[in-house]
C-alpha positions, 0 to 999 in steps of 0.5 A, spaced: 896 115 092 894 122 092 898 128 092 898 131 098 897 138 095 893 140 089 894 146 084 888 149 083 890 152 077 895 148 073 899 152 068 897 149 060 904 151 058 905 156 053 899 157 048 898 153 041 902 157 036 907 161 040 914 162 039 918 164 045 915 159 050 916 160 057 923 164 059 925 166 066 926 173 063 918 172 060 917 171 068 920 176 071 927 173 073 934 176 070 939 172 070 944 177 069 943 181 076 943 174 079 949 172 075 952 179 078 951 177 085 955 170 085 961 175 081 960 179 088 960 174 093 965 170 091 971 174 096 965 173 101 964 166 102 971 165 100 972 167 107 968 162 111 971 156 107 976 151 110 979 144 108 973 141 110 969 145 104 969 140 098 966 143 091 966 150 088 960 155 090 955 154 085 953 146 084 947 144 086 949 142 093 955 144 098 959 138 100 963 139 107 967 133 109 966 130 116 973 128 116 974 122 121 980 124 126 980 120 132 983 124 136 979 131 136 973 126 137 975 123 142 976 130 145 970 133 141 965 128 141 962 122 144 957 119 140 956 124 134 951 126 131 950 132 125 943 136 128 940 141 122 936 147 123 933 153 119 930 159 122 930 166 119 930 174 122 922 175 120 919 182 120 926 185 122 929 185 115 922 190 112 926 195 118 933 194 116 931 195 108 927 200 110 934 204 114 938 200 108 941 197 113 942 190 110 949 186 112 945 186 118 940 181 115 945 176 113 949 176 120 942 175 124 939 170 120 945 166 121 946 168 129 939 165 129 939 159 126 946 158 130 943 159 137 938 154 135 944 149 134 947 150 141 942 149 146 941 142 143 950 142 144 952 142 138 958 145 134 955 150 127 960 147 121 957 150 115 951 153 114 946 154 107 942 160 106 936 162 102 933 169 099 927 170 096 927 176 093 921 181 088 927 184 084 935 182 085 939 188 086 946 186 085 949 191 090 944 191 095 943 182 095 951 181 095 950 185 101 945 181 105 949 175 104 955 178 105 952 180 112 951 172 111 959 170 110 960 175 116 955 171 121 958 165 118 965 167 121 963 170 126 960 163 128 966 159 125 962 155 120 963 155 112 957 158 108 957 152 104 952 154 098 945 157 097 938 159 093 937 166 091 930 166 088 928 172 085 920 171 084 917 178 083 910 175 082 910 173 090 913 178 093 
């Protein structure tokens, strides 16, 4: 079977002799910066957990326990089903970063992906989010996903986990 997508250009790796490799810090990611953004969030998604959120921020998936309680399904639900979605906010994040307004970002990304969970009648129960960025700024990432944990709690679900991809060759 063949891929369904071909890379024109294929990394050889690093060259014959060399001695450092590839890094992230040779690619432009600062692991230091994410590491600080993750020390700035805790108290945020903390906020939006409940007893249903399983694990610690951090692995490599959220886990969120669909407890079984026969009584709130039968007054809840009738034929459950899990409904997922992803959606984002657009060109409206270049107008809140150039006004240095960024919590906003995080509580629209959010409300977006919730109405699109409602009108199909379902109930948001957690939420994952994911930020592609140029350049981790730890105060200034930690507010968009701390706008995030707020849209999360506004919405009554737990931010359960996420990806903070910083890739300045990209953006």
């Amino acid at each position: 079977m063949k891929p369904a997508i071909k890379s024109k250009k294929r990394s050889k790796g690093p060259e014959k002799g060399s001695k450092s490799g590839l890094t992230y810090a040779g690619s432009g990611v600062d692991i230091e910066a994410g590491d600080a953004v993750v020390d700035l969030i805790k108290p945020a998604l903390r906020r939006t957990h409940n007893s249903r959120v399983m694990g610690q921020h951090g692995a490599f998936a959220g886990m969120f326990r669909l407890d079984y309680n026969e009584a709130l399904f039968k007054r809840n639900y009738r034929d459950p089903v899990l409904v997922a979605c992803t959606d984002g906010v657009g060109t409206k994040v270049k107008l809140a970063a150039d006004r240095g307004i960024l919590d906003t970002v995080g509580i629209d990304c959010v409300a977006m992906n919730v109405n699109d969970l409602i009108v199909q009648g379902a109930e948001p129960l957690f939420f994952l989010d994911y930020l592609g960025l140029s350049r981790v700024d730890p105060p200034e990432t930690a507010k968009i996903i701390e706008g995030v944990a707020r849209g999360c709690e506004i919405a009554g679900c737990s931010l359960i986990g996420g990806e903070c991809a910083e890739m300045p060759d990209i953006y």
